[in-house]
Backbone bond lengths (Angstrom), bond angles and torsions (degrees), N, CA, C in turn:
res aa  C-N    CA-C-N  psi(-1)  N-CA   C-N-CA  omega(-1)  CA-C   N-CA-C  phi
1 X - - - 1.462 - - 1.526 109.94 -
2 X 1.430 115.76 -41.18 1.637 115.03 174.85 1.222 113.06 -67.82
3 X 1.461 131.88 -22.69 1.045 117.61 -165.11 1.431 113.30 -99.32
4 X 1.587 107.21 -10.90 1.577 116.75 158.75 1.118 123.47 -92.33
5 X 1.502 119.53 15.15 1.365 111.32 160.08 1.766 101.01 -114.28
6 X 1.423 122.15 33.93 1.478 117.37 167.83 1.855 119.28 101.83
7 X 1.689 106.80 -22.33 1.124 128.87 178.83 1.887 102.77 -72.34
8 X 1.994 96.74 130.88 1.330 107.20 175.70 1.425 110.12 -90.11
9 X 1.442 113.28 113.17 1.795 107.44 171.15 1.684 102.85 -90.42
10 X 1.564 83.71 166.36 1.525 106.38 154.85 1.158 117.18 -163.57
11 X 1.376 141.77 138.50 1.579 130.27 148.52 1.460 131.14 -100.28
12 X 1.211 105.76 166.00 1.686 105.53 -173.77 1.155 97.15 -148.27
13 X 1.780 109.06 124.80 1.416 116.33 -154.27 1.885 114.18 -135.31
14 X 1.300 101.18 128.98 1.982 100.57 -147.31 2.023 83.23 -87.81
15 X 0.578 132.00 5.63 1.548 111.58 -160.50 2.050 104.10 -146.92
16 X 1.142 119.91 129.39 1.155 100.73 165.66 2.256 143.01 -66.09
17 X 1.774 81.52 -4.59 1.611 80.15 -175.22 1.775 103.42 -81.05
18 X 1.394 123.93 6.99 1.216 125.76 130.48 1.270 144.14 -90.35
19 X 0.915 129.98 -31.21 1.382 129.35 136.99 1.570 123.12 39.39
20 X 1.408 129.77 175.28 1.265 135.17 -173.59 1.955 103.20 -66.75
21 X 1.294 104.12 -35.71 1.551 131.35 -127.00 1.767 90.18 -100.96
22 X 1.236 104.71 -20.01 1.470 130.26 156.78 1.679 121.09 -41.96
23 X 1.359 97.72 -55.57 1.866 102.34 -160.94 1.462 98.89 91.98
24 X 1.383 140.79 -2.89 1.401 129.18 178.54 1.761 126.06 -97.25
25 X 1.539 84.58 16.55 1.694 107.82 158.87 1.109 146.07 -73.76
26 X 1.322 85.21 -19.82 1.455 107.83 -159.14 1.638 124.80 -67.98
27 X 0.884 119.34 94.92 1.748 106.38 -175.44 1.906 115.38 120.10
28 X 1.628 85.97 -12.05 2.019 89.77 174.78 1.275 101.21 -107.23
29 X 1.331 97.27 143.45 1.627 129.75 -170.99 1.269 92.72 -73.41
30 X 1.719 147.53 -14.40 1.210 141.02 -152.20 1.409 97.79 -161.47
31 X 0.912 127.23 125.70 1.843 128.39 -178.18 1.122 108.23 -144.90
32 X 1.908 129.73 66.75 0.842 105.49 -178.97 1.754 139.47 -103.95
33 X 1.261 115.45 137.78 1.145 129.13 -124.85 1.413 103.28 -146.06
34 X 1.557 128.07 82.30 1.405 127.06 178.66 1.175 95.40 -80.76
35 X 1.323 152.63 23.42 1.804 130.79 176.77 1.398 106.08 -101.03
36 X 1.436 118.07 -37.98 1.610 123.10 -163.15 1.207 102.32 -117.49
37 X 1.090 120.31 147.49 1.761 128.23 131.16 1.062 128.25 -103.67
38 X 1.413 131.30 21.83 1.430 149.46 -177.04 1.741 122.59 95.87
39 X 1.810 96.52 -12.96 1.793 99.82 156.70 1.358 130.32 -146.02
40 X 0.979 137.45 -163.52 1.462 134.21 -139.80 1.854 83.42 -93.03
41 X 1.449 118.23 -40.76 1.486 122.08 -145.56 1.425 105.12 -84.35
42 X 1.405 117.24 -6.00 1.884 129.18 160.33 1.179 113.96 -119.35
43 X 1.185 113.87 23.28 1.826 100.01 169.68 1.557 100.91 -85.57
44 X 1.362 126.34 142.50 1.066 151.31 179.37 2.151 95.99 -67.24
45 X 1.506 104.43 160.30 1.198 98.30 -166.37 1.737 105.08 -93.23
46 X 1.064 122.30 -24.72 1.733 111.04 155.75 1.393 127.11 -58.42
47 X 1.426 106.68 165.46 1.297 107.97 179.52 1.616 122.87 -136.62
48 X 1.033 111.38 1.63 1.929 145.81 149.67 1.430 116.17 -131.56
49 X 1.653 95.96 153.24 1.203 116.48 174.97 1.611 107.72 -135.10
50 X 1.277 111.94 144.91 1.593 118.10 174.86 1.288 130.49 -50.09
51 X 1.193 144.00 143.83 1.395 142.16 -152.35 1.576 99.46 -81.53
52 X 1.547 118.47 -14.76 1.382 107.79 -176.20 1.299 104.18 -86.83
53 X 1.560 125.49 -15.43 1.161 129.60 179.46 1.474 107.64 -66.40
54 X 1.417 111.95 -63.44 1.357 106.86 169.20 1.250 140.38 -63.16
55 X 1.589 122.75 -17.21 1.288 122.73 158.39 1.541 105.44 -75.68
56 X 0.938 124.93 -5.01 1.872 115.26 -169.08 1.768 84.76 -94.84
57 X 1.126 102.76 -53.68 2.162 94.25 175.14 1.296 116.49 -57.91
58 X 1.511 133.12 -29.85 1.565 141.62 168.14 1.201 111.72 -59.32
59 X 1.513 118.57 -62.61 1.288 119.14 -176.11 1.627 104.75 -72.19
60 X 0.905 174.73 -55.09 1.481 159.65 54.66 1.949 93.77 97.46
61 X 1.296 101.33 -59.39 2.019 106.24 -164.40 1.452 80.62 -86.77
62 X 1.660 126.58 -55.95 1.792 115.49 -156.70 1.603 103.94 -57.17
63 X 1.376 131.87 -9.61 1.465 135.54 -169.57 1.502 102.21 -86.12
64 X 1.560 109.28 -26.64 1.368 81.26 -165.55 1.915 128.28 -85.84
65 X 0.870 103.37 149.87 1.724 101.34 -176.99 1.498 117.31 -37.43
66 X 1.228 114.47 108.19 2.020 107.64 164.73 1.548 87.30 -151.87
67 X 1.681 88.64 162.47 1.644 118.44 176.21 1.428 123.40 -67.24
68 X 1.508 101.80 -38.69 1.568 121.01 -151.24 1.594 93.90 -85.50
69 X 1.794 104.84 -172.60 0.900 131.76 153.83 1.602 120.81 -68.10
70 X 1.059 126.25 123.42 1.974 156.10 151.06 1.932 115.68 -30.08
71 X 1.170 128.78 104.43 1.397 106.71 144.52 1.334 110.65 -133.67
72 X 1.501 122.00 110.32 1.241 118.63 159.16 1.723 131.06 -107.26
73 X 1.082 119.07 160.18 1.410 133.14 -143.89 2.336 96.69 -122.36
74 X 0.656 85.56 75.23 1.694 97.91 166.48 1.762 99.18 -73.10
75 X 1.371 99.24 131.95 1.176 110.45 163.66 2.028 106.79 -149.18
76 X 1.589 97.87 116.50 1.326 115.95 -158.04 1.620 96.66 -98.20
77 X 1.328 136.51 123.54 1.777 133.07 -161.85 1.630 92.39 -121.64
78 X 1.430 129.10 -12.11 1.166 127.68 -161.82 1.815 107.17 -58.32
79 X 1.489 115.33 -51.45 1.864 110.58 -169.28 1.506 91.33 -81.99
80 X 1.252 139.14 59.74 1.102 135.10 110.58 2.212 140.79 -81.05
81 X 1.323 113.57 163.28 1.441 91.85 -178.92 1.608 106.84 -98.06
82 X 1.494 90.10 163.71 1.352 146.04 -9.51 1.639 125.63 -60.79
83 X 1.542 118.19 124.88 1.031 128.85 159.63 1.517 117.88 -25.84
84 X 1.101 161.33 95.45 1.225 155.77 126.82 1.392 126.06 -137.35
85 X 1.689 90.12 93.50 1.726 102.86 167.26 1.216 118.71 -44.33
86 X 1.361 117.55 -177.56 1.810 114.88 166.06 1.368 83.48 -127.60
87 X 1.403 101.74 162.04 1.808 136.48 -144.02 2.195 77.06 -75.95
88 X 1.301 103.62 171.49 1.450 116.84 -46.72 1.689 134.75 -59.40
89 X 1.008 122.44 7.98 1.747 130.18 -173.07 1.655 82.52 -89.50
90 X 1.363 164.85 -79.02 1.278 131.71 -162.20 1.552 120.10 -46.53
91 X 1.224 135.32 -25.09 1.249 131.95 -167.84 1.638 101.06 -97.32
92 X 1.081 106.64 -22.78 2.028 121.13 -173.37 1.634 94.35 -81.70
93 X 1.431 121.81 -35.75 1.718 112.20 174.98 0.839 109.46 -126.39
94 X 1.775 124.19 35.79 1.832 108.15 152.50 0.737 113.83 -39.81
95 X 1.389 159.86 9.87 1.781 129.80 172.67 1.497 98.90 -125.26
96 X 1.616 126.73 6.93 1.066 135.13 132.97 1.444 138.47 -155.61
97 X 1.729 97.21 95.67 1.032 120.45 -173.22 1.638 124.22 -37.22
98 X 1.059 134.81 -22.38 1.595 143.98 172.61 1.387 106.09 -89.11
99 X 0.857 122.16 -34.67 1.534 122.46 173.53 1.890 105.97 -72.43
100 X 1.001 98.24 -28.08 1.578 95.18 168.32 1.506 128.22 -73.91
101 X 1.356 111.20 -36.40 1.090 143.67 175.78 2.024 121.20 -65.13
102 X 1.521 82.11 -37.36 2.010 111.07 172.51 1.369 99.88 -73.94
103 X 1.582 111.72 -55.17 1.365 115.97 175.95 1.905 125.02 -43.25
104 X 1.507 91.69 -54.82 1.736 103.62 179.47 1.619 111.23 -39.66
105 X 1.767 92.41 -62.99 1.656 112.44 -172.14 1.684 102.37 -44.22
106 X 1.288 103.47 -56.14 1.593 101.53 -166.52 1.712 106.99 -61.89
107 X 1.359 116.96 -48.78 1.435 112.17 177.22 1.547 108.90 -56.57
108 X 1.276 147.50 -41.57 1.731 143.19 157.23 1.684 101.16 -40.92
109 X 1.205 107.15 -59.79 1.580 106.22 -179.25 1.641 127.16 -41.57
110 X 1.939 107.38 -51.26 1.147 98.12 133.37 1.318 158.00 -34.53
111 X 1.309 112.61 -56.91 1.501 102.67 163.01 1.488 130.42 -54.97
112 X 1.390 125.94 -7.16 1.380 140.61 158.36 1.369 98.37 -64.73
113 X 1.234 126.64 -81.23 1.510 136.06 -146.55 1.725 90.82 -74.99
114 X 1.479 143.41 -0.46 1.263 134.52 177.80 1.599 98.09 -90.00
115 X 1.756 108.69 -58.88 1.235 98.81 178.33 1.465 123.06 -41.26
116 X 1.008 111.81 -51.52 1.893 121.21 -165.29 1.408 106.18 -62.93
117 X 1.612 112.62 -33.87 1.003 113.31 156.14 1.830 143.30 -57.07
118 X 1.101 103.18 -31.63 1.894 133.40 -176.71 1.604 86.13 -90.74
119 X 1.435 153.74 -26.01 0.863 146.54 -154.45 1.536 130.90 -129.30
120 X 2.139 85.69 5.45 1.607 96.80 -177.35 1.023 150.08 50.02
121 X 1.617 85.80 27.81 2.372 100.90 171.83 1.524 88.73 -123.43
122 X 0.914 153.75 -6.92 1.673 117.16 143.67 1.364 143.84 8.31
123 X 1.520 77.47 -72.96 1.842 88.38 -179.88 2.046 108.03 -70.29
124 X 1.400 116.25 -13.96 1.341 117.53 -168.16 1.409 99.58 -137.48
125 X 1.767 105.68 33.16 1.706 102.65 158.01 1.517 109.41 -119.62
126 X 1.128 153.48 118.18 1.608 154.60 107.43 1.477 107.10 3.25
127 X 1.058 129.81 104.20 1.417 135.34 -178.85 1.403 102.67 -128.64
128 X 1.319 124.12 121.30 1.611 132.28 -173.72 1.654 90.17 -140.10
129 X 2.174 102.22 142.96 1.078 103.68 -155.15 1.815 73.34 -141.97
130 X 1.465 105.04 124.67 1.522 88.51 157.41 1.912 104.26 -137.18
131 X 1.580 94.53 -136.74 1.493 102.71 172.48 1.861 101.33 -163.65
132 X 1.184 91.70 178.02 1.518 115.45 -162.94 1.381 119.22 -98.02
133 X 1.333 96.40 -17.36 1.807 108.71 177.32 1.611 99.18 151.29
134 X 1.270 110.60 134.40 1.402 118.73 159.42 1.785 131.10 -44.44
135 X 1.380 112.17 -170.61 1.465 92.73 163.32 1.601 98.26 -145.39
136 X 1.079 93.13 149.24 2.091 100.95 169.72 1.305 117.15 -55.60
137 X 1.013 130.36 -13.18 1.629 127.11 -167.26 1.512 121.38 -3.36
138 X 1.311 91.53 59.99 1.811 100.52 -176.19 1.450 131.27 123.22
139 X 2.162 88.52 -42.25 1.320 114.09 -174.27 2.084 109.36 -44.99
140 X 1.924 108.43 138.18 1.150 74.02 148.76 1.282 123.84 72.97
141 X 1.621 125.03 -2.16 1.375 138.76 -157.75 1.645 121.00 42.32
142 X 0.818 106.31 1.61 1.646 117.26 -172.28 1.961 110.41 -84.76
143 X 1.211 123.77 117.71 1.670 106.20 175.84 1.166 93.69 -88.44
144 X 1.297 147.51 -62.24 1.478 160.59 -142.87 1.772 100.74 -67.28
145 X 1.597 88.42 -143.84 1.284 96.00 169.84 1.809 109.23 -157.61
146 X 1.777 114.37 51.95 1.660 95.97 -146.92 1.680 86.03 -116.45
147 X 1.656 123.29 -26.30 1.427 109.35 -144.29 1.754 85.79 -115.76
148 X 1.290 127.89 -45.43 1.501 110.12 -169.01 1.349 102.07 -110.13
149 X 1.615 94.96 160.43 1.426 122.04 179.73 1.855 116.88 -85.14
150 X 0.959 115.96 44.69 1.675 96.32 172.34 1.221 126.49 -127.20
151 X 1.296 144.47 163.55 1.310 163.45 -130.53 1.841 98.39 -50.06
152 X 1.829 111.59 -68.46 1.438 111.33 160.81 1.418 124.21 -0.22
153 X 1.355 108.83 -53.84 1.884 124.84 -149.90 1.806 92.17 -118.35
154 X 1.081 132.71 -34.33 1.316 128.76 -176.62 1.225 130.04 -96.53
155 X 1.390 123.50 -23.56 1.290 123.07 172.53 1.583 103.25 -100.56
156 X 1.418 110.85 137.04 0.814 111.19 -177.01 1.637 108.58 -145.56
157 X 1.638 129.36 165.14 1.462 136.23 -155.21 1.537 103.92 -74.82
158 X 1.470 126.28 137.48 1.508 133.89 177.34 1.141 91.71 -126.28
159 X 1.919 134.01 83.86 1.276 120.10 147.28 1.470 124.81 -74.21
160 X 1.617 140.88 148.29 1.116 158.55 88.00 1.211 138.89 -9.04
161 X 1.241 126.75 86.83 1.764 104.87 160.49 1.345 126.66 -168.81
162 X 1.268 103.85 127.26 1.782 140.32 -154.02 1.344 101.99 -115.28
163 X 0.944 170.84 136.67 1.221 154.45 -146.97 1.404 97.67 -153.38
164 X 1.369 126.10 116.22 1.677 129.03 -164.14 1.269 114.98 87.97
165 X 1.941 125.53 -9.86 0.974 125.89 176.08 1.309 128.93 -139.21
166 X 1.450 108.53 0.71 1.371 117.30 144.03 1.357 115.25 -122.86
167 X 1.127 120.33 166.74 1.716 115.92 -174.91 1.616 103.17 -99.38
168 X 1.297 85.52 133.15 1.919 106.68 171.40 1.439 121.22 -50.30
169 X 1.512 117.43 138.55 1.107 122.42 178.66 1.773 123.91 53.33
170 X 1.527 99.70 35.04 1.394 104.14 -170.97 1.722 108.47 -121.55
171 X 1.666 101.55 113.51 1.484 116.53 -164.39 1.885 105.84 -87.33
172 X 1.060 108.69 147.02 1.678 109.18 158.45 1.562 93.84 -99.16
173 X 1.677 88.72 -169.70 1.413 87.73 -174.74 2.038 86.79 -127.72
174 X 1.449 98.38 154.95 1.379 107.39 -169.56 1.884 101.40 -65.53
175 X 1.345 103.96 141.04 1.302 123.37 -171.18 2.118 100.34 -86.23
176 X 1.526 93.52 118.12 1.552 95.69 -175.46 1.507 101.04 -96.31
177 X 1.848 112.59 142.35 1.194 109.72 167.73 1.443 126.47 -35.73
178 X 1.465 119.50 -49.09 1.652 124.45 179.61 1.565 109.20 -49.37
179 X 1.203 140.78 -21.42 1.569 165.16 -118.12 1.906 99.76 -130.51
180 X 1.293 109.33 -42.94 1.402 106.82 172.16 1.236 120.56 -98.34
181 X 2.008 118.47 146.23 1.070 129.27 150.69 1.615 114.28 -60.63
């Protein structure tokens, strides 16, 4: 739909269970995607890549010259397990390895929101930040996040931010099943 109203997409995607092989290709002018080529007999033998990898391919497409309107699709695979940041946020949360790992993602994430910043679309970028599911880290007997359902693993972060067009530091409050028609 964005791209028929004139808008240049692209995505850049850290993990293969998004991937080509997904259906979440569909419709971006740019999908980029070292895991697949659409079959089993060229997929490359990893199955993530580091968030600097994918912000270094993001920032790489956001450079290049166009008229229009922007949508790109970050997809960050790093706070999944196994836990192991690269130095320095793995050695800064050895005693919790996912928190190191939260740490990495967000510092790559930065380098998004610096460029846009150095480059004066800030104020006229929509930047939405979420996640895929929490993790148990203990909770619940569970470390992961694969067999139970509770709050740990299900609620998860909906940032916003428009800067001049939404207001700063302004929370809703999470929407409870009892709460909807």
């Amino acid at each position: 739909i964005l791209r028929q109203q004139g808008w240049d997409t692209g995505a850049f995607v850290g993990a293969y269970p998004v991937s080509r092989p997904s259906g979440l290709d569909r419709g971006f002018a740019v999908f980029d995607d070292p895991f697949a080529a659409g079959d089993a007999t060229t997929r490359e033998a990893r199955t993530e890549r580091r968030a600097k990898e994918v912000v270094d391919k993001a920032l790489a497409w956001l450079a290049r010259p166009r008229t229009g309107p922007f949508f790109a699709w970050l997809h960050l695979f790093d706070p999944h397990a196994p836990y192991e940041a690269p130095a320095p946020y793995g050695p800064r949360h050895a005693r919790s390895p996912y928190d190191g790992e939260v740490a990495y993602a967000d510092a790559q994430l930065g380098r998004v929101l610096a460029w846009l910043d150095e480059k004066g679309l800030r104020s006229r970028t929509l930047v939405v930040v979420t996640s895929d599911h929490g993790e148990g880290l203990g909770d619940h007997g569970e470390d992961e996040h694969m067999f139970f359902v509770y709050d740990s693993t299900l609620k998860v972060p909906l940032v916003l931010s428009w800067p001049g067009r939404l207001p700063t530091a302004a929370r809703a409050s999470a929407c409870r099943s009892a709460d909807r028609d």
